[in-house]
C-alpha angles and dihedrals in degrees: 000000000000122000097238102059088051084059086049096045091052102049090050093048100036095139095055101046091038089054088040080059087049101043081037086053097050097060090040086057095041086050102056093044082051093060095032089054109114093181121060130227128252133195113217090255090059091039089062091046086054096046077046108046102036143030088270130190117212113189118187112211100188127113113280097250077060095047100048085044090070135317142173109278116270092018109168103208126218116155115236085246091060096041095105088041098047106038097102087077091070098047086120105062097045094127097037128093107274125193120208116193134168130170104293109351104276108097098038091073088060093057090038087061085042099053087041102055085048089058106257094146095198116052128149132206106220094218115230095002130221089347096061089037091061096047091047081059098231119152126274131205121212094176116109106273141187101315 
């Protein structure tokens, strides 16, 4: 193929090559987060084998309104804002599993990373978060909990 009908084809097709580099780009990008993620994921299914197979933490990391509003039993809630400043009062489960979940999955990677960073070396994403939790129809606590 010569060089100068790729340049042609190129300039003639330039949306789609130019949409082929972004989606290109974007898994790219999900890839390498993939391989850089020092937490795992957990469905709420898996989330519920961990609380019940092992002494789990579960952190909240929502605002407090969406907190108040429903979370998983025995929740201890630290917003996503406080979690540097508040991380002393999980010294002692370091080493245990430990479940971050927020409202629909986009701020618990955050904390993971966080928590992670802080050395908790077994941290946990809840996907998709309380939403997922509640269609999953797990129960849901509105009484005050661990803060």
């Amino acid at each position: 193929m010569d060089l100068d009908r790729i340049f042609e084809f190129l300039g003639n097709h330039w949306i789609m090559v130019g949409a082929t580099v972004v989606v290109a780009v974007l898994l790219a990008q999900d890839l390498i987060e993939t391989l850089l993620r020092k937490h795992k994921l957990v469905t709420p299914a898996g989330a519920v084998a961990l609380m019940n197979g092992e002494e789990t933490i579960v952190i909240d990391v929502r605002e407090p309104h969406e907190f108040s509003a429903g979370h998983i039993e025995n929740a201890r809630h630290i917003p996503l804002g406080k979690i540097d400043d508040r991380a002393y009062e999980l010294q002692e489960s370091k080493t245990s599993p430990v479940i971050v979940a927020c409202q629909s999955g986009t701020r618990s990677p955050q904390a993971c990373r966080k928590l992670a960073a802080l050395g908790f070396t077994d941290v946990y994403e809840l996907q998709g978060g309380m939403v997922a939790w509640e269609e999953a129809k797990l129960p849901i606590s509105r009484k005050r909990s661990k803060s």
